[in-house]
C-alpha positions, 0 to 999 in steps of 0.5 A: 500500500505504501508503495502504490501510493508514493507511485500515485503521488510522483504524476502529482509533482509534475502537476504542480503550479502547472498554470505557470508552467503552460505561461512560460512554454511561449518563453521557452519556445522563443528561448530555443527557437529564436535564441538557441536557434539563431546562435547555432544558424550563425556558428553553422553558416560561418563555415560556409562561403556565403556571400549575398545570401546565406548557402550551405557551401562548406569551405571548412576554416577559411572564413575564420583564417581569414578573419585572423588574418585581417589587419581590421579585425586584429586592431578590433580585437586590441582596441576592445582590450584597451577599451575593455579593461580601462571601462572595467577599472575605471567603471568600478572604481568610480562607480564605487567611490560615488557610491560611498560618497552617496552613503554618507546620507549626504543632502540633495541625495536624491538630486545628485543620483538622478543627475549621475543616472541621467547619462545612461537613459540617453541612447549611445548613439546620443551620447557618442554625437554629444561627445563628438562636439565636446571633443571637437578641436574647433569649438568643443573643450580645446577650443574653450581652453584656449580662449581662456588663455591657454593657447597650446593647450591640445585634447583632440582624442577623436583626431588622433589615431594613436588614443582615439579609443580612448576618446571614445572611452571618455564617453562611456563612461560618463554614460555607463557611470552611473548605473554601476554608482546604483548598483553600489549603492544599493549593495552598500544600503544592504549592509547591516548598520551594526558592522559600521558602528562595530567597526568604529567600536574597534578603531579600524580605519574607513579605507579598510573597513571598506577593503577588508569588510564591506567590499567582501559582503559585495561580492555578489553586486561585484559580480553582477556588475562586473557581468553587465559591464563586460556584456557592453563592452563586447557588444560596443558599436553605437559610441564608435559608429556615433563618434567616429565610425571607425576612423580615423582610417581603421583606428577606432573599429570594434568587433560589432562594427566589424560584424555589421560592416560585412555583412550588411556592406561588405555582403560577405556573410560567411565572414560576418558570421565567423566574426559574430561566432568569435563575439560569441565565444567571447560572450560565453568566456564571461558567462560561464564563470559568471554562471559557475560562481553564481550557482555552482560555486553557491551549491558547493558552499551550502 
């Protein structure tokens, strides 16, 4: 008898909560069709000679030797290392120490957070046409400078081929800035209010309560940001199309334009799909761990 009714009592588990698992087949659908789908089409055709249209004509690694031996694309790859780990660091660090700023319940809080938030409700490509005017020589922050007196003054990022990427670094972060200031802040408003007043019982400094106590308790907002920053960097295209489109000559490419450029003008699909399976690999680098340390890394420690 006992085992007849622990036999009729398992269909029941799979009839739990069954409303919300009948809403979320159209999630999931979408999830393996559109998604899961699209990304293996692109990994497949990228092994093919396709130009105009997309055909299964398999000419094996050709697409991505050529890639790697394209001077564009391997000065995309360096310039998305300078501009990701500079937008990293920077991103971070600013977007921390604002943020512990924030948390000394300073007046006018509520003003200064929506002015810091504001640059990240405007679209790249608003803040890279923005950013264009500032940096220009002839009437942006050079031309300002000097007509206050200091004629040899020079800042012409976007015009020099040697740190135009870093122009376009200026930029971003005045944007994504303040996004990480939030997510910090949120994170420092969750920590209990007796670690602080424990840590002043103690005599411990600021700078270390902050370094060995608080930032630890972080770790989770660390990786959540750490994650939403990397997935835009990867993607960069609208700052770079908006402030320079790429120039000057290939100076400031990035992989997406590089992407979009060949498929789209170029008409060489096999060749913008074997560049989009490299942004992807390069995705999947960022999310595995990130996915690791979030749950598996989580199991094993409970």
């Amino acid at each position: 008898m006992t085992g007849q009714t622990r036999g009729s009592a398992r269909p029941n588990q799979w009839l739990r909560n069954l409303n919300a698992k009948i809403a979320s087949i159209p999630m999931i659908l979408t999830a393996v069709v559109i998604f899961v789908g699209g990304t293996a089409w692109t990994v497949l055709y990228s092994f093919t000679n396709s130009k105009l249209l997309p055909r299964l004509s398999f000419v094996g690694l050709d697409q991505y030797e050529r890639l790697w031996a394209a001077p564009r694309w391997l000065v995309s790859i360096e310039n998305l290392a300078i501009y990701g780990v500079l937008s990293l660091i920077f991103s971070l660090v600013i977007g921390f120490v604002l943020a512990a700023l924030m948390d000394q319940k300073i007046r006018f809080e509520n003003t200064f957070r929506t002015i810091m938030l504001y640059p990240f409700a405007l679209s790249f490509i608003v803040t890279g046409l923005v950013w264009q005017w500032l940096l220009n020589p002839q009437f942006g922050i050079q031309s300002i400078v000097r007509s206050l007196g200091w004629t040899s003054f020079s800042f012409d990022p976007l015009y020099n081929a040697d740190i135009v990427i870093y122009g376009i670094l200026i930029a971003a972060l005045w944007q994504g800035t303040g996004l990480v200031m939030c997510l910090m802040l949120a994170g420092l408003r969750g920590i209990d209010e007796d670690i602080w007043k424990a840590a002043r019982v103690d005599g411990i400094p600021m700078w270390k309560t902050y370094v060995l106590i608080i930032i630890p308790m972080m770790r989770g907002v660390f990786i959540t940001t750490l994650v939403i920053i990397a997935s835009g960097i990867v993607k960069v295209y609208d700052l770079v199309v908006a402030q320079t489109s790429g120039g000057p000559g290939i100076a400031s490419e990035v992989p997406a334009k590089y992407v979009y450029d060949y498929m789209f003008q170029a008409q060489n699909l096999g060749q913008g799909f074997a560049a989009s399976t490299m942004m992807l690999l390069t995705v999947a680098i960022i999310i595995v761990p990130w996915a690791y340390l979030e749950f598996g890394g989580g199991r094993k420690r409970a």
